[in-house]
Phi, psi and omega in degrees: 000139187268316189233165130253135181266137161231140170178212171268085190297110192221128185306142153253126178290078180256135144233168186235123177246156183272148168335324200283329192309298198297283209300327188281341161266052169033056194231178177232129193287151179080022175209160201263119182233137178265117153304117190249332187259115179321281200300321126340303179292312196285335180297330193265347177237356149291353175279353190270085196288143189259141182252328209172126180266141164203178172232126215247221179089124197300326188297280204329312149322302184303282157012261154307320176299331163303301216282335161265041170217013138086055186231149180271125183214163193217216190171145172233146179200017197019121174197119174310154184268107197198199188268328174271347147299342158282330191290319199305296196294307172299351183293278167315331200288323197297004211232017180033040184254101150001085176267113174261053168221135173254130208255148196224175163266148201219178202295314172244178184282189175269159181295151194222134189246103167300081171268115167262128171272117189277182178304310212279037183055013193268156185224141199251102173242139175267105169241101143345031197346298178069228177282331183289344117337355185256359192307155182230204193252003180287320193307327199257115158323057253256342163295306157336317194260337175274354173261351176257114127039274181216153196228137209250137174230168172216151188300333177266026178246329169299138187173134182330165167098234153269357170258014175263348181289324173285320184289324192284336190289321170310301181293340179272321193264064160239161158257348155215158190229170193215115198244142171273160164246001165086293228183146188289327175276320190286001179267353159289319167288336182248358180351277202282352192274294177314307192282273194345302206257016123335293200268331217251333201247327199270121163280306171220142202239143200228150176174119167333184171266345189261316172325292166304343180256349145330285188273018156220014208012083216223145159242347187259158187267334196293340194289288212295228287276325198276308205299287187307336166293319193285356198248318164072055164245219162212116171222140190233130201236134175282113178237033173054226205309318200303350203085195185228123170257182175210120180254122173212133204028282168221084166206147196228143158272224111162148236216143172257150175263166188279162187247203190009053171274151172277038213277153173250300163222159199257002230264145177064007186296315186285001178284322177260355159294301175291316167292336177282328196289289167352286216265012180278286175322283195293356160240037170017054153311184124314167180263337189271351152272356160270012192246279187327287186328268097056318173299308200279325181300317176278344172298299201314305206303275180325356161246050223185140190262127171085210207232025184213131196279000000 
């Protein structure tokens, strides 16, 4: 197997809403707020006309994007046995990705991700962990993670407890490892956690621009290009209209973003990024050719509802 994904197996929920929808749920636009009260969270999506269901959760996007780009790939994911946890599993097999989990019932459901989409296409998600937030490291295959190339993690997966026990274990078997930072809150809530497995645990680190200047405590980019030279890894950072760079060991790349697109939703650019970047790597591209490739992907997705191409 060329990648295996670990992450937040979480149904996605696209909707489409207007400004006042945001302001009046306290909500903050282009960020992820995690939801802990169930009956909350359902209240909020009763109000709510559904455009689209699919089965998500950013590795998982990432994935599948491997997996219509024809690389043998696979995904652990946490997911109760229940109708939207059946919808999860048949989503991946129909999408030819290796699911290596067998889902059983368990105390809460499976997870669910609420994306709203406004007119200017940015998309704001509520998200529900439900089980899938509960992964422990019995979840995690260790045959799996040693038949893979490289083993892919995402930052919204990280978290005290049982699911960093699933995570560290993925990183002690893996042979090589490769992480998203997700998100600006989870690069806020984990900071020194995060940067720790940056310089010391990460082969290649995938993470936005406000995400790296965040976890660098930082406003200038010229400080991320000294950071990233200095660290002699490989990060590959996304700047929306600016394009994408890759810093690898002390050599810097950059990507032009494509131009004159028709977007619709942003839901997965960074997701159909990483997965175009991925598969550059594991078909032993060039970096400036997986920086295209990761480009043209992330082009596809924002102009098309939801996080699949």
């Amino acid at each position: 197997m060329k990648i295996l994904g670990i992450g937040n197996a979480i149904v996605d929920v696209i909707c489409k809403v207007d400004d006042n929808f945001i302001n009046e749920n306290n909500l903050t636009k282009s960020t992820m707020k995690l939801f802990f009260d169930e009956n909350k969270f359902k209240k909020l999506l009763s109000n709510l006309k559904i455009e689209k269901t699919v089965s998500g959760g950013s590795v998982a996007n990432s994935i599948v994007g491997l997996s219509q780009l024809a690389n043998n790939v696979g995904f652990i994911g946490k997911i109760c046995d229940d109708e939207f946890g059946k919808k999860y599993e048949e989503g991946l097999i129909k999408e030819n990705v290796d699911f290596f989990y067998s889902k059983k019932k368990e105390k809460l459901p499976t997870g669910t991700c609420l994306i709203l989409v406004t007119p200017d296409s940015e998309r704001t998600m509520c998200t529900f962990l439900g089980t899938a937030g509960k992964i422990n490291e019995k979840d995690v295959s260790i045959d799996a993670i040693k038949n893979s190339e490289i083993v892919f993690l995402e930052g919204y997966l990280w978290d005290e407890g049982e699911p960093k026990k699933a995570f560290d274990k993925a990183i002690n078997y893996a042979n090589k490892v490769a992480m998203s930072l997700s998100d600006l809150f989870c690069v806020d809530r984990h900071k020194s956690h995060f940067l720790n497995l940056v310089k010391n645990n990460l082969d290649i680190t995938f993470a936005n621009e406000q995400e790296i200047l965040s976890l660098i405590n930082s406003k200038s980019f010229n400080d991320v290009i000294t950071f990233g030279k200095n660290l002699n890894k490989h990060i590959v950072i996304t700047r929306g209209e600016k394009g994408a760079i890759a810093i690898n060991k002390k050599e810097v790349f950059e990507c032009n973003s494509e131009k004159n697109l028709k977007i619709i939703d942003l839901t997965g650019a960074g997701d159909l990024f990483a997965a175009g970047y991925l598969h550059g790597v594991i078909n032993n591209m060039s970096i400036n050719e997986s920086l295209v490739k990761g480009t043209e992907l992330s082009a596809k997705i924002i102009q098309k509802i939801g996080a699949r191409i």
